[in-house]
C-alpha positions as CSV (number, residue, x, y, z in Angstrom):
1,X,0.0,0.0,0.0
2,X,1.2,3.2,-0.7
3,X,1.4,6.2,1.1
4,X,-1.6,7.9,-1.0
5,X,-3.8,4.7,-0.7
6,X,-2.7,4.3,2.7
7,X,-4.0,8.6,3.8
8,X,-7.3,7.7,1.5
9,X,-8.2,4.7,3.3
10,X,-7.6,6.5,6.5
11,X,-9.8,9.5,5.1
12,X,-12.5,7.2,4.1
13,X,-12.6,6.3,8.0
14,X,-12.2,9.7,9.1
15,X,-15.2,11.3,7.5
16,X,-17.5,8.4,8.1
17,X,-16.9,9.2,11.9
18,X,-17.2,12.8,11.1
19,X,-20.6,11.8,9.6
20,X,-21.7,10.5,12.9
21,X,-21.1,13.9,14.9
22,X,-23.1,16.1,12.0
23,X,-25.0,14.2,9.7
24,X,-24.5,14.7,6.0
25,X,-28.3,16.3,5.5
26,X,-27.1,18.9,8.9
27,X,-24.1,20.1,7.1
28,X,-25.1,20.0,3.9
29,X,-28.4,22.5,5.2
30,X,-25.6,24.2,6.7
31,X,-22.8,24.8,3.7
32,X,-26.3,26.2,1.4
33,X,-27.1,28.3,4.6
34,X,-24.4,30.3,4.9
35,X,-25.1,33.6,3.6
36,X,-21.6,34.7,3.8
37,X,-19.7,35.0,0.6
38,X,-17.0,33.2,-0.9
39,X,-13.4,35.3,-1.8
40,X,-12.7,34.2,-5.4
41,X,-10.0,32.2,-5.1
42,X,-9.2,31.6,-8.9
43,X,-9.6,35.6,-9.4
44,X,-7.0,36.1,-7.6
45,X,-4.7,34.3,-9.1
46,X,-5.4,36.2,-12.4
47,X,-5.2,39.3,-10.9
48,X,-3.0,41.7,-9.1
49,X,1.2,42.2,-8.5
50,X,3.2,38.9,-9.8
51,X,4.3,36.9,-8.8
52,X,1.4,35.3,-7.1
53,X,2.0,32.9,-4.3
54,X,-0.7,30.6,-2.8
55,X,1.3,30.2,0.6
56,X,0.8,27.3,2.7
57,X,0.1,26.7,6.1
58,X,1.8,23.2,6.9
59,X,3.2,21.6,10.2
60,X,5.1,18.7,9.0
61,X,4.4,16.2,5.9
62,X,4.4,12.3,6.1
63,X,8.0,12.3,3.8
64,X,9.8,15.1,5.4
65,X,8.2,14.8,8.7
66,X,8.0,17.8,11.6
67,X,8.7,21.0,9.4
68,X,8.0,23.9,12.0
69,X,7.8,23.0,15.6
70,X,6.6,26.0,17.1
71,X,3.3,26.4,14.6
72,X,1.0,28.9,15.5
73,X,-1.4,28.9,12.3
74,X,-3.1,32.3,12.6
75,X,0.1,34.2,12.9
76,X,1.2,32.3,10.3
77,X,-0.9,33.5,7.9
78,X,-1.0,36.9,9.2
79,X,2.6,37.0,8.3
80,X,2.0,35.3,4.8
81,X,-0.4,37.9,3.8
82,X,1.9,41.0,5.2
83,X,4.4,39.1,3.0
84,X,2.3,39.4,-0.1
85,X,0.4,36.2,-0.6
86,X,-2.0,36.3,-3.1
87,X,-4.1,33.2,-1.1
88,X,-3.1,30.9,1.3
89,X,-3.8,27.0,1.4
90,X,-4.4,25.8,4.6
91,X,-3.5,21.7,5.3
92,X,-6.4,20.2,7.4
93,X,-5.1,16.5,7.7
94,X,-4.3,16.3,11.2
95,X,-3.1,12.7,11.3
96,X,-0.4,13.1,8.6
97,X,0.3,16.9,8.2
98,X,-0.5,18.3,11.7
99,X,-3.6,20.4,10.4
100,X,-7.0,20.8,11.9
101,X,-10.0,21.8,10.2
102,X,-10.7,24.9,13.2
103,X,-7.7,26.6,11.4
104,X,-9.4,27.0,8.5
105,X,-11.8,28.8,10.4
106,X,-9.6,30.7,12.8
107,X,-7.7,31.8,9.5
108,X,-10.7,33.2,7.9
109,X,-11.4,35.4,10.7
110,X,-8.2,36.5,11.0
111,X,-7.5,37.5,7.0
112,X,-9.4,38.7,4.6
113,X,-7.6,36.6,1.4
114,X,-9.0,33.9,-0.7
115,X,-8.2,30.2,1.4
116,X,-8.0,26.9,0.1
117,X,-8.5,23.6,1.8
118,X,-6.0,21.7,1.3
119,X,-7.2,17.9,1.9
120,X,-7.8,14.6,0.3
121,X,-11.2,15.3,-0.8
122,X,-13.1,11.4,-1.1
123,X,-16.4,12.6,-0.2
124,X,-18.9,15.4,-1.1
125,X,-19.2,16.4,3.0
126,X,-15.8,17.6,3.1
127,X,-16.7,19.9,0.5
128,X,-19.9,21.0,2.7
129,X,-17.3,21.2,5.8
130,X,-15.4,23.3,3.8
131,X,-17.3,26.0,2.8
132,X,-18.6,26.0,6.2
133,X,-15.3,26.2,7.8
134,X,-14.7,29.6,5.8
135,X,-12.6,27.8,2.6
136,X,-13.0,29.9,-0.8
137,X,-11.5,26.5,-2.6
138,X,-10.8,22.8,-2.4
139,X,-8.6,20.5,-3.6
140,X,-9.2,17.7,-6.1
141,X,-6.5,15.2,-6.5
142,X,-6.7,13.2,-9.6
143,X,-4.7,10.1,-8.5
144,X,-6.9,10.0,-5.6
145,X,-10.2,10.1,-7.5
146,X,-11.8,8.4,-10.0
147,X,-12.8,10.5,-13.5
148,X,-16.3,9.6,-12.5
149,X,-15.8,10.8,-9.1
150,X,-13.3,13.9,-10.3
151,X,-16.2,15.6,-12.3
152,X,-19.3,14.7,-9.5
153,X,-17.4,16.5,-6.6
154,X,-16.0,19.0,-8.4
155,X,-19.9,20.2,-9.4
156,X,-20.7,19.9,-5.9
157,X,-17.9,22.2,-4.9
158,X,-19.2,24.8,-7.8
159,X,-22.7,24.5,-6.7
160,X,-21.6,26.2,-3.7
161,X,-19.5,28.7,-5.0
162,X,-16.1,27.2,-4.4
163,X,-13.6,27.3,-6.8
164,X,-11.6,23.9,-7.4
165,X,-7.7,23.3,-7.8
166,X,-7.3,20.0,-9.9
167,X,-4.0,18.6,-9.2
168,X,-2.3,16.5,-11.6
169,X,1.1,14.7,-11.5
170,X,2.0,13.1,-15.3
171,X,0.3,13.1,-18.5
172,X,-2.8,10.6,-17.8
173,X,-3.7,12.4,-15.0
174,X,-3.6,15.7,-16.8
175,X,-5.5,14.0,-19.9
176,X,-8.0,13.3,-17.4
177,X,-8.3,16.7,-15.7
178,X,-8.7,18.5,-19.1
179,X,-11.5,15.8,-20.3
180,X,-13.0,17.5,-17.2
181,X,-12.8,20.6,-18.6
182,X,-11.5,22.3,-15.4
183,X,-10.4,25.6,-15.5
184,X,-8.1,25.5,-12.0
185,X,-5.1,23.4,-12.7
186,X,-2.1,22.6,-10.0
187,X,0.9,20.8,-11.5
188,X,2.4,18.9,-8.4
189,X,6.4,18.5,-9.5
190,X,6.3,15.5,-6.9
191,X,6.7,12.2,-7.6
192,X,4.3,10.3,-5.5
193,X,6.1,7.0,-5.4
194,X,9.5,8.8,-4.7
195,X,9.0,12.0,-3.4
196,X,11.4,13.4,-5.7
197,X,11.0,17.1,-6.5
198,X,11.6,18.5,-10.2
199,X,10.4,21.5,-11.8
200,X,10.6,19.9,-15.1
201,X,7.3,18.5,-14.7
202,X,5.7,21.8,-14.5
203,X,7.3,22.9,-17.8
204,X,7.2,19.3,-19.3
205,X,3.1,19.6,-18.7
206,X,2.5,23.3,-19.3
207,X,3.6,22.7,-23.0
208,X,0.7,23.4,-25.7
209,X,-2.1,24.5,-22.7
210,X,-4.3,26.8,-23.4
211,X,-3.8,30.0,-22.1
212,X,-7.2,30.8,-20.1
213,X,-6.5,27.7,-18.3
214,X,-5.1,29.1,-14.6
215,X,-2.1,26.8,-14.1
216,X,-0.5,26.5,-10.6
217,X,2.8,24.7,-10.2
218,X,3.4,23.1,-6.7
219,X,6.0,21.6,-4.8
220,X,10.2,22.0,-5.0
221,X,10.2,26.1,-5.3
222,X,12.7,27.4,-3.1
223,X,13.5,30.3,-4.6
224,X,12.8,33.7,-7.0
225,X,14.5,32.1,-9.4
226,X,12.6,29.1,-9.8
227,X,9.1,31.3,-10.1
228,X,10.9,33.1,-12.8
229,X,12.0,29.5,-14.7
230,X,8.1,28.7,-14.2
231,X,6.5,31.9,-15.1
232,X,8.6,31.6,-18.3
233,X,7.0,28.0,-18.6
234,X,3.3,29.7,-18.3
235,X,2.6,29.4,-14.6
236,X,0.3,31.5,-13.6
237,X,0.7,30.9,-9.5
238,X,2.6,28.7,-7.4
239,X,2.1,26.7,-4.3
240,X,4.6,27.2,-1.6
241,X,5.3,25.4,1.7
242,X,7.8,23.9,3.0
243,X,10.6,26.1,2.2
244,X,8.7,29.1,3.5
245,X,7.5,27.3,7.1
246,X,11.3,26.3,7.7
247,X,12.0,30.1,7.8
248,X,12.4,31.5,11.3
249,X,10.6,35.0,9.8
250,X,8.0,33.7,7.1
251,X,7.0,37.5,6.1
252,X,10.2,37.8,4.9
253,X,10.6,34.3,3.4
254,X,8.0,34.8,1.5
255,X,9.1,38.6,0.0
256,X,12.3,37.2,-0.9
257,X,10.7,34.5,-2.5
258,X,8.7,37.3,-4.6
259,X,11.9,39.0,-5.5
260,X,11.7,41.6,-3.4
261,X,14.8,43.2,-1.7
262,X,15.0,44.9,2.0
């Protein structure tokens, strides 16, 4: 079993007891609710200064293990967005990444941009959860979903308003994301049988896509000059982490990281 099928069968479990403490029909009345609105998520990664970082809120990883110690989420992200984030993606696992649904909603009331929940997504509750938790986005991971399964939650997430970030990792699963007609890509340049890093991937799979399609590249970006190497591939965004939570002053991580100079 590998690590993916390993979090998805945990997952599986995971909401099933969630569905015991709030009942599908309670949350999903609740997510249709809510009368707050949604910050567009995809929007602003078409808009405003470049480059545009989705910066993420992450306590450790199953592969790299305990990545900031002393995590305090909210100021976190306070410091992410005085850094220049154009969104932030908040990790909710809490068995494998350290996360916790509450700081999805902790964040929300603490800044005002666009958030995505970042989760392996198996079920349409977790969508429901989401947007009542304060999320503006999901996730959809393609090697955890079947196409059938891909294009059903994915409407559910629209129906409420949430944009969706389809996350590919090689050709197929990128055949299969554009067969969905999604409009929210993320190119993941990690290999998830070896956790091996490399931008090449990005560029390899932004070849010959069309240019309304909103591409984010994830994973392995450590520095301004690797956003410049992507941009020039056709990123539009990128998805940053781990480098930026090892940083003793994330604010500044992430400006440096943007190319800008003290």
């Amino acid at each position: 079993m590998s690590i993916l099928d390993e979090i998805l069968s945990h997952k599986r479990e995971e909401v099933a007891a969630a569905k015991t403490r709030v009942c599908e029909q309670n949350m999903r009345e609740r997510a249709l609710a809510l009368e707050t609105s949604v910050r567009g998520f995809r929007s602003a990664l078409c808009t405003g200064e470049r480059p545009r970082i989705i910066a993420e809120v992450k306590r450790r990883s199953p592969s790299k293990g305990e990545i900031r110690a002393d995590f305090h989420p909210v100021i976190c992200a306070e410091e992410y967005v005085r850094g220049g984030a154009a969104a932030l993606s908040v990790l909710t696992d809490e068995k494998y990444f350290g996360g916790h649904l509450d700081y999805l909603h902790e964040i929300r009331a603490a800044v005002e941009i666009p958030l995505l929940r970042k989760e392996f997504i198996v079920d349409p509750y977790q969508i429901d959860e989401a947007r009542v938790a304060g999320a503006d986005a999901i996730l959809l991971i393609v090697a955890a979903l079947s196409p059938e399964d891909l294009s059903a939650l994915r409407q559910h997430a629209l129906s409420l308003g949430l944009d969706v970030l389809v996350e590919v990792h090689d050709e197929a699963e990128l055949d299969i994301a554009l067969k969905a007609e999604v409009d929210l890509l993320g190119i993941n340049n990690r290999n998830l049988k070896t956790f091996e890093t490399r931008l090449e991937t990005s560029e390899r799979l932004l070849s010959g896509l069309s240019e309304d399609l909103v591409v984010v590249s994830e994973s392995g970006i450590g520095s301004y000059d690797d956003i410049c190497r992507l941009e020039g591939a056709g990123a539009k965004a990128f998805l940053v982490g781990e480098s930026l939570m090892r940083q003793e002053n994330v604010c500044e991580a992430l400006r440096s990281l943007r190319g800008e100079t003290s």
